[in-house]
C-alpha positions as CSV (number, residue, x, y, z in Angstrom):
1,X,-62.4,105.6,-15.3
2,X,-64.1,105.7,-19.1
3,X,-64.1,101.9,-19.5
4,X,-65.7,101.2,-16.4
5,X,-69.1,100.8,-18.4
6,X,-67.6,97.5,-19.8
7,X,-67.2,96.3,-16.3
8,X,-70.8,97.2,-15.0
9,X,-71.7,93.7,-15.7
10,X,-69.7,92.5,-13.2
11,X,-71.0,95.1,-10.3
12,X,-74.5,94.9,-11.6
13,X,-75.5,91.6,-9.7
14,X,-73.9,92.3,-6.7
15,X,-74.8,96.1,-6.6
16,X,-77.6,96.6,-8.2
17,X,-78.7,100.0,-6.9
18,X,-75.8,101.4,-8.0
19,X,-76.6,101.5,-11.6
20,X,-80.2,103.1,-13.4
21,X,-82.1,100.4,-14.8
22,X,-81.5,98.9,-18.5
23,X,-82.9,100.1,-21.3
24,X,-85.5,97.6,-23.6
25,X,-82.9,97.7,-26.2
26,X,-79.9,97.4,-23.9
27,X,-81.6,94.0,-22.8
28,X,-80.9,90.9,-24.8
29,X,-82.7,89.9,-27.9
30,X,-83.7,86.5,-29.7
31,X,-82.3,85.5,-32.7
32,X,-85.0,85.5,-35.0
33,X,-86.0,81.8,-36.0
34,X,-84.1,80.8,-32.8
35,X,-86.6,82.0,-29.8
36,X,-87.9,78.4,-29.0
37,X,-84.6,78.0,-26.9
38,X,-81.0,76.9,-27.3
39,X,-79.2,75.0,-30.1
40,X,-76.1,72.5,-29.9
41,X,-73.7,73.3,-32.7
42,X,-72.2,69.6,-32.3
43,X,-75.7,67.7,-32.5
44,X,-75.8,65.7,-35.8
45,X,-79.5,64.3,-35.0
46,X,-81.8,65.2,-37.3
47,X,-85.1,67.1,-35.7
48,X,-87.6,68.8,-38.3
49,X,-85.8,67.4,-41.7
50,X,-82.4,69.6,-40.0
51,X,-79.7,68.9,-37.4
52,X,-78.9,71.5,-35.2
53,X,-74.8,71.2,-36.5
54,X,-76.6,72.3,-39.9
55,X,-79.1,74.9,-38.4
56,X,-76.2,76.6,-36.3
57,X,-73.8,76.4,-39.6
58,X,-76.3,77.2,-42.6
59,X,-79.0,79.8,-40.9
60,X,-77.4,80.7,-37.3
61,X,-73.9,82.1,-38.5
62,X,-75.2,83.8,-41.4
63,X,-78.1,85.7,-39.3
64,X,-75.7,86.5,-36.4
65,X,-73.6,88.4,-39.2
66,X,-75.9,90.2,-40.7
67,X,-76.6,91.4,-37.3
68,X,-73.7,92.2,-36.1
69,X,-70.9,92.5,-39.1
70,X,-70.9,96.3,-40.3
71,X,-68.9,95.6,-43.6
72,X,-67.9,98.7,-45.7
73,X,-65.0,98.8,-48.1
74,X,-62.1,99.5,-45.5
75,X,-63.3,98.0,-42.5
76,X,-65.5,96.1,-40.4
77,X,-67.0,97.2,-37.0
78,X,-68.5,94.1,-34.9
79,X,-70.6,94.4,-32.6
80,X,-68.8,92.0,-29.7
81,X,-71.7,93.3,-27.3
82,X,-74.7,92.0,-29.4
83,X,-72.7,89.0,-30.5
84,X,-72.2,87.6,-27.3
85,X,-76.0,88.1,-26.3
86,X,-76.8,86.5,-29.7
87,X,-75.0,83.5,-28.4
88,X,-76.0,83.3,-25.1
89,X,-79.5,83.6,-26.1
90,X,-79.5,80.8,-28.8
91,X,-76.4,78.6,-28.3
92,X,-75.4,75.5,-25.6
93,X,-71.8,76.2,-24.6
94,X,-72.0,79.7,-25.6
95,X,-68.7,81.1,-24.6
96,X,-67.2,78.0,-25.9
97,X,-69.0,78.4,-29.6
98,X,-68.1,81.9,-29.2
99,X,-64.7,81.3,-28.9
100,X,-64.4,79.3,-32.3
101,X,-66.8,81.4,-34.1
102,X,-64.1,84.6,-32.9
103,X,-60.6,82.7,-34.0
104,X,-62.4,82.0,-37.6
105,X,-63.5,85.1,-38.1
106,X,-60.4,87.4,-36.4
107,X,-57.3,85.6,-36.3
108,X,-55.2,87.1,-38.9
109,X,-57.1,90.5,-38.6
110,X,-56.0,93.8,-38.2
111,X,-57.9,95.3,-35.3
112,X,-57.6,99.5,-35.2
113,X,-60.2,100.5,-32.5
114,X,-62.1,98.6,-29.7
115,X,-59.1,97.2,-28.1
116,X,-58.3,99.1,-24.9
117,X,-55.4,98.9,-22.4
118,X,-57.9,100.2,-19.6
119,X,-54.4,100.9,-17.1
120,X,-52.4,103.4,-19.6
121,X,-56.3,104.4,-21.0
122,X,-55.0,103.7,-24.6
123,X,-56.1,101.7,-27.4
124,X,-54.3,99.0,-28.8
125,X,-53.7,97.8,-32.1
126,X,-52.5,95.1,-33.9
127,X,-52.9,91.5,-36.0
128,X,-54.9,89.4,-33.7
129,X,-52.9,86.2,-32.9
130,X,-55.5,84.5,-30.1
131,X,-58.4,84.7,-27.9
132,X,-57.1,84.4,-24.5
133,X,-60.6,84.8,-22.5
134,X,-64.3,85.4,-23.1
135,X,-67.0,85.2,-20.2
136,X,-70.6,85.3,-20.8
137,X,-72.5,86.0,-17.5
138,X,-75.6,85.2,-16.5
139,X,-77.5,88.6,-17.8
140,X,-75.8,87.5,-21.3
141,X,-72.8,90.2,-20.9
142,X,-69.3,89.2,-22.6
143,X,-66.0,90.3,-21.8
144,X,-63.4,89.2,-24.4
145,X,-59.7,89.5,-24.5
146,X,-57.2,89.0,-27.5
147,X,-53.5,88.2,-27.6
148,X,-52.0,90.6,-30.1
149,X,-49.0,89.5,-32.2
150,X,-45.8,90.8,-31.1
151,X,-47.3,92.7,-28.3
152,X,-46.9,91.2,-24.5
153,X,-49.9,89.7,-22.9
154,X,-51.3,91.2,-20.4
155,X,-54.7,91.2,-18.0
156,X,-55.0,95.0,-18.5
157,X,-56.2,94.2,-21.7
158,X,-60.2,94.4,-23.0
159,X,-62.5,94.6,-25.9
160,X,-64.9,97.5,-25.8
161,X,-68.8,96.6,-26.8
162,X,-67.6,97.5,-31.0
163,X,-64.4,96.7,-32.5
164,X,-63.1,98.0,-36.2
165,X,-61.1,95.6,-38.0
166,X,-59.0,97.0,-40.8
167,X,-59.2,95.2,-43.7
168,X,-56.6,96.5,-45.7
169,X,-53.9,96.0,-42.6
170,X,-55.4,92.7,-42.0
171,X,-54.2,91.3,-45.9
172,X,-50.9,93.2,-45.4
173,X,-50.3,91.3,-41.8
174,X,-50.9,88.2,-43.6
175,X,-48.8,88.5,-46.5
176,X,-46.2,89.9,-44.1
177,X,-46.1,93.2,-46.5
């Protein structure tokens, strides 16, 4: 019952009473420089001296990092929660954007906390092979699943809001140490 926050996007629409309101900071935010609306990662036509492909790759990705990338020596938390908003708010094909933007930055990595098996009310951890789903509804909430390396798939699977990547795992996994 602890994880059902990460599921009140799904009840929300249809049973909106059930739930107190959202909070201003809870609500999704602009990407500075990108409030005018949404940009195609895949459009080479140049608008304003810049194409959008170089504006999502140059200025987009670096801003959404900063954001959402907390980086210390050991590891690194992401903010999935903000990150999907981030995309919805700024991106055409969000969740499919989204998706590549994840396997670049996480396959390979270690993942130590965020990862829950919501049925055995456990967390899961291990060197993230794949990205098996992400949705991005309507109000801009994600939910997004990974496909751990030597660990069945399974739908019981989910990523909490932050995840911790361990950095020192995450070279060891791919130097098979």
């Amino acid at each position: 019952m602890k994880h059902i926050q990460k599921f009140e996007n799904l009840f929300r629409s249809e049973y909106p009473d059930m739930f107190e309101p959202r909070k201003p900071e809870d609500e999704p935010q602009d990407v500075p420089g990108f409030e005018s609306g949404t940009i195609d990662p895949e459009d080479d036509d140049i608008y304003d001296n810049i194409s959008d492909k170089e504006r999502y790759e140059t200025i987009f990705l670096k801003l959404v990092k900063e954001r959402n990338f907390e980086e210390t020596t050991d590891e690194i938390k992401i903010n999935l929660h903000k990150l999907g908003q981030d995309y919805c708010m700024s991106i055409y094909q969000a969740t499919k954007n989204l998706r590549k933007f994840l396997k670049d930055e996480l396959i390979g990595k270690y993942i130590t906390d965020g990862f829950v098996d919501v049925m055995k009310d456990n967390d899961v951890r291990g060197i993230i092979e794949d990205i098996i789903f992400i949705n991005i509804d309507s109000d801009c909430d994600s939910l997004i699943n990974f496909k751990l390396k030597n660990i069945p798939r399974t739908e019981n699977t989910v990523c909490q809001n932050i995840i911790t990547i361990d950095k020192k795992k995450s070279i060891e996994g791919k130097y098979n140490l």
